[in-house]
C-alpha positions in Angstrom: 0.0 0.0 0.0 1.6 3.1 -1.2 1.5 6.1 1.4 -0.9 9.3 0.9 0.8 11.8 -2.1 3.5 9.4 -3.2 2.2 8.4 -6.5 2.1 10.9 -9.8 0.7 11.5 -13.0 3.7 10.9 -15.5 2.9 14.5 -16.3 2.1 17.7 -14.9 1.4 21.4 -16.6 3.8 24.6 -16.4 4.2 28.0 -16.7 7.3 30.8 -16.1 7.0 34.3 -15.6 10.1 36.2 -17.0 9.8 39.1 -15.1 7.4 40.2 -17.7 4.4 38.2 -18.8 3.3 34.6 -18.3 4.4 31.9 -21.1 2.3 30.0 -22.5 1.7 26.4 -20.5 3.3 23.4 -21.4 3.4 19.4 -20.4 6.4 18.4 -18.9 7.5 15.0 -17.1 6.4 15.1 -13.7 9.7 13.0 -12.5 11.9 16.6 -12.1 12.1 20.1 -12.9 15.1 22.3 -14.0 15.8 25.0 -11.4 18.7 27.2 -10.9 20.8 26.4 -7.8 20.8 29.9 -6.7 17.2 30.3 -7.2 15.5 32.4 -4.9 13.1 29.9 -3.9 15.5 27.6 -2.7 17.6 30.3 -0.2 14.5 32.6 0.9 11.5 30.1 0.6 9.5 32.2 -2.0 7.3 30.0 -2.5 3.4 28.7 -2.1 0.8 26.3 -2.9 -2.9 25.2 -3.0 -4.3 21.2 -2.4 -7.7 20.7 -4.0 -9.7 17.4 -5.5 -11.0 16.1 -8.6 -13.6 13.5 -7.9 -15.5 10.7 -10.3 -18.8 10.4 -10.1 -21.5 7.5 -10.6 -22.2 8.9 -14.0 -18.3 9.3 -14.8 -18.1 12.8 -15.0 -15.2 14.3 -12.8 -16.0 17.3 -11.1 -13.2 19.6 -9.1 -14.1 20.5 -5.7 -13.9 24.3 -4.6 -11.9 25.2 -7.4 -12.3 29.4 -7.6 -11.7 29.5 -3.7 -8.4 27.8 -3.9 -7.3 30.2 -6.8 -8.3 33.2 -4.8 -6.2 31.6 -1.7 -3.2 31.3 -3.9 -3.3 34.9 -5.3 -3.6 36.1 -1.7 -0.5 33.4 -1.2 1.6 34.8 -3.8 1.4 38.5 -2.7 2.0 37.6 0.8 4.9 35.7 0.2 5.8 38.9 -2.8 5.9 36.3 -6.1 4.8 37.6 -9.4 1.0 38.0 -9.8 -0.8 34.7 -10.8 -3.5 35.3 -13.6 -6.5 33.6 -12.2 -7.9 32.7 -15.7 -4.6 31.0 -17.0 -4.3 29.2 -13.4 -7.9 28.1 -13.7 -7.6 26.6 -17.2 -4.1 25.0 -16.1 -6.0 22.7 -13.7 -8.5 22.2 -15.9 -6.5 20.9 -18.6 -4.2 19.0 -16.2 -7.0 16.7 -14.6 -9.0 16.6 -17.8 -5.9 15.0 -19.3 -5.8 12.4 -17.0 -9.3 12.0 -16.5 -9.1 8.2 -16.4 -6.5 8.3 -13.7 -9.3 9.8 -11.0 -10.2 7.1 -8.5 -13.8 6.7 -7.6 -14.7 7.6 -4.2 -13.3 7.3 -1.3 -10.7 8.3 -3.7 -9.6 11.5 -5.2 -7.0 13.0 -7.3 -4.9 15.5 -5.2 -4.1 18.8 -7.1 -1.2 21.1 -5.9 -0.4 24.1 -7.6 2.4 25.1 -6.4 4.3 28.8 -7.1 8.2 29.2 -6.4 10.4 32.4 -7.1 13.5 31.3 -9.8 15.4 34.2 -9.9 19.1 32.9 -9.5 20.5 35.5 -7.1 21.6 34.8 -3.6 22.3 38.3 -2.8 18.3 39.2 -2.7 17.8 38.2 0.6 15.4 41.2 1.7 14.4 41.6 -2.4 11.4 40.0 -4.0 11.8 37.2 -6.9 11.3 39.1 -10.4 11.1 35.5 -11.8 8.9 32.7 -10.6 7.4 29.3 -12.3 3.9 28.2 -11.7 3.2 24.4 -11.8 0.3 22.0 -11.4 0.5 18.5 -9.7 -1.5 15.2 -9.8 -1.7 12.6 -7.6 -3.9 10.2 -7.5 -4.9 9.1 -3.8 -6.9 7.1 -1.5 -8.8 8.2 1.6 -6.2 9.6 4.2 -7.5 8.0 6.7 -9.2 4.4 6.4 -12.9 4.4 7.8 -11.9 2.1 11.2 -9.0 4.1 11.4 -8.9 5.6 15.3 -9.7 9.0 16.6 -6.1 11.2 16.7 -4.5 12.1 19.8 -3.1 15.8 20.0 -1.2 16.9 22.0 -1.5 21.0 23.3 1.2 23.4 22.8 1.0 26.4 24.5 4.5 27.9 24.5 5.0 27.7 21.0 3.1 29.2 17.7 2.9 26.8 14.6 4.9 29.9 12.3 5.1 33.4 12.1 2.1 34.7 13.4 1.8 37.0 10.7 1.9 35.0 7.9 -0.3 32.1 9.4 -2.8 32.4 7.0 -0.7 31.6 4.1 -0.1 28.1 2.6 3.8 28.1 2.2 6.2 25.4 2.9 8.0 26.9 5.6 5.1 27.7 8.3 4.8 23.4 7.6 8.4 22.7 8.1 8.8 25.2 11.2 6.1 22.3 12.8 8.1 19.2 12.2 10.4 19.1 14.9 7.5 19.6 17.3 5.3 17.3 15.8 8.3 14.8 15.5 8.9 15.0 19.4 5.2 14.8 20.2 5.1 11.2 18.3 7.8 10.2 20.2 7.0 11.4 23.7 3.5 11.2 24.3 2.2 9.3 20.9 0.7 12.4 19.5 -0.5 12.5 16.0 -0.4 15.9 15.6 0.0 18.9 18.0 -2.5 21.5 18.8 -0.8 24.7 19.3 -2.6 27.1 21.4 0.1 30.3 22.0 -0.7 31.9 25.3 -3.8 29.8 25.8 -5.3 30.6 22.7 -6.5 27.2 20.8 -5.6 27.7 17.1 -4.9 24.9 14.8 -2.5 21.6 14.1 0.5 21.1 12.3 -1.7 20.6 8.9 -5.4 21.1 9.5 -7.9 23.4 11.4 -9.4 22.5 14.7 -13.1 22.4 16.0 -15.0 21.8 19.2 -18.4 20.6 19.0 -20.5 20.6 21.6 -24.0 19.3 21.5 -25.9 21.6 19.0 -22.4 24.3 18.6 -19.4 24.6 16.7 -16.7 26.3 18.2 -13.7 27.5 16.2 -11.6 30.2 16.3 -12.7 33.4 14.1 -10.5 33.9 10.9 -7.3 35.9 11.3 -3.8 36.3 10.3 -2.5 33.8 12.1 -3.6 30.6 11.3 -4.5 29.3 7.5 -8.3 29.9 6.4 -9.3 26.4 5.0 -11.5 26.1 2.4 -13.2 22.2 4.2 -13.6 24.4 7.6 -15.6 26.8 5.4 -17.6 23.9 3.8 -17.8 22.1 6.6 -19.1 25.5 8.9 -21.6 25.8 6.0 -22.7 22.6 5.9 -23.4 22.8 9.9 -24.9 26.3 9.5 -27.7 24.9 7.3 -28.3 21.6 9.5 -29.6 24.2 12.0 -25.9 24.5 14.3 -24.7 27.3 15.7 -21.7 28.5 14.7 -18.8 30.2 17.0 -15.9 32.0 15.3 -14.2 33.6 18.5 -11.4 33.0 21.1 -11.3 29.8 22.2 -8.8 29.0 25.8 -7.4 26.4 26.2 -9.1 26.0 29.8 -12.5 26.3 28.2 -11.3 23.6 25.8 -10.4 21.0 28.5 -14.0 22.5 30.8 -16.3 21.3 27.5 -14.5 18.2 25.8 -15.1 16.6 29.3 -19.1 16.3 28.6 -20.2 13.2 27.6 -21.5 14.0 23.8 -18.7 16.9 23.6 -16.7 16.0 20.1 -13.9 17.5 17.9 -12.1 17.3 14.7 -9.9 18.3 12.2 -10.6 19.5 9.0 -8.4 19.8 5.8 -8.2 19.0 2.2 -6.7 15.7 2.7 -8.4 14.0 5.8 -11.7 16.1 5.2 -12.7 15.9 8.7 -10.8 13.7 11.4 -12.1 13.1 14.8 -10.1 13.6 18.1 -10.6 11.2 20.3 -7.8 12.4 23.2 -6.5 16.0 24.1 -2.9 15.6 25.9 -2.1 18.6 28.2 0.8 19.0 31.5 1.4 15.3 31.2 -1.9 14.3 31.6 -4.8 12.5 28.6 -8.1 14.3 28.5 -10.9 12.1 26.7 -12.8 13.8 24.2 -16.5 12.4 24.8 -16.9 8.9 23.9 -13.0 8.9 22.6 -13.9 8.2 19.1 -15.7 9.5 16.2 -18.9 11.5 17.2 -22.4 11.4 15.1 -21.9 15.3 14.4 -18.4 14.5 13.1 -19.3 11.6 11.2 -23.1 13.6 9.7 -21.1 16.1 8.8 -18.2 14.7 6.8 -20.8 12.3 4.9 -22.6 15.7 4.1 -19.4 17.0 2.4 -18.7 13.7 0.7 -21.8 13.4 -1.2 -21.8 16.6 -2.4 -18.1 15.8 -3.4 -19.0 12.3 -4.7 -21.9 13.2 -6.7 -24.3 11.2 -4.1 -26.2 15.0 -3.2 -26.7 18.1 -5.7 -24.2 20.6 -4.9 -26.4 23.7 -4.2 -23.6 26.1 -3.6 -21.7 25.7 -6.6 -18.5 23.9 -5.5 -18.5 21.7 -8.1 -16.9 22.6 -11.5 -17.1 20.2 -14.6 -14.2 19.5 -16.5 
């Protein structure tokens, strides 16, 4: 069984800007890519990406899921991270063409094809340090993948960091390599340690979100999460899945959330929570580790709120549900 991401479509679809303009997108080999050793990208991290899905349905049509919202989050991506402008349009029809290439290659469901755009500065000067990238190549990615977690698989154990913020606070909302790799040693000693899956980092008390998803507290007929700033990444399945609850009749809590409050409410007997992302869609969390000591979360396994709730995003995703707020886009 191959892990999650490790398998590619022989090719992907790219584009450079030359300071300029945009040229005109082309097939390459997927295996490797041709980049100076003194790129930018590759001494100051200019770089970003998006992770969306292409899903088959009954009827073998394959439909990308969320599509515009991810190309927005990448513009907003790129000028925080001061790349080159992406054109929206030319990204758009890039993924298009990409996935509609290897149509045949999209997995039915659980499965998905993973798409990552990814944007990376290639000017080659290693005196720029505290200058932008006048260069920069765009590329798209295909991978096709099975669910990232299996159905028995067991609710996650985090544990909570409170002396320590996931990245730079300011640049938290962004979807760039680094704010991922400044996690890895802390998430590496939390699987050791305490048998963590992930860590829940909560600076100063204040509950925001794992390594590589968002975090939510449910409790009874609420969703708690914390409200949308600059400091943690805006995820386009919390949206969906805050939409989804919203229209089920939930109320829905974007505000502060403490850590103490967290520990007070995941004690009660139907209290759930999850995490949501591109790849696991929406994971429960079954224990909370904090000072040493495991704190259940409710039952300790998947709740029926988590559970009604991801199913609601996978049929719209799968095709199983009409998609009445336009996620879906044909290719």
């Amino acid at each position: 069984m191959t892990s999650f991401g490790t398998v590619f479509t022989p090719e992907m679809i790219l584009t450079h800007f030359d300071g300029v303009s945009w040229s005109t997108p082309e097939l390459v080999p997927s295996e490797r890519i041709s980049i100076h050793p003194a790129a930018h990208v590759l001494h100051y991290a200019s770089t970003c990406f998006e992770g969306l899905k292409a899903f088959r349905h009954a009827d073998g049509s394959v439909k990308i899921f969320r599509l515009d919202t991810s190309i927005a989050r990448m513009q907003q991506s790129s000028k925080k991270m001061s790349l080159p402008e992406i054109d929206p349009e030319l990204t758009r029809k890039m993924v298009i063409d990409i996935v509609r290439r290897f149509s045949t290659a999209v997995p039915k469901p659980p499965g998905s094809m993973y798409i990552r755009p990814t944007h990376m500065g290639t000017e080659p000067a290693i005196g720029k340090a505290a200058v932008a990238s006048m260069t920069s190549t765009f590329f798209v990615l295909l991978s096709p993948v099975g669910a990232y977690f299996s159905v028995d698989s067991s609710a996650l154990r985090l544990l909570l960091e409170v002396d320590k913020v996931r990245c730079a606070p300011h640049m938290g909302m962004v979807k760039t390599g680094g704010n991922y790799a400044s996690a890895l040693g802390l998430i590496t000693a939390a699987k050791q340690t305490s048998q963590a899956d992930q860590v829940l980092f909560c600076p100063d008390g204040d509950v925001q979100e794992t390594g590589a998803a968002n975090f939510i507290l449910i409790d009874g007929n609420e969703i708690i999460t914390k409200a949308l700033d600059h400091t943690f990444l805006h995820g386009i399945t919390r949206d969906s899945v805050l939409t989804l609850a919203r229209d089920l009749g939930m109320n829905i809590s974007e505000r502060t959330l403490s850590v103490a409050e967290l520990i007070e409410r995941v004690t009660k007997p139907n209290a759930e929570a999850a995490l949501s992302g591109t790849a696991a869609v929406l994971a429960p969390v079954g224990t909370l580790i904090y000072q040493g000591q495991e704190i259940t979360v409710g039952a300790g396994n998947e709740g029926p709120i988590t559970r009604k709730l991801r199913q609601a995003l996978n049929a719209i995703q799968w095709g199983e549900t009409s998609d009445s707020y336009g996620w879906l886009t044909t290719i």
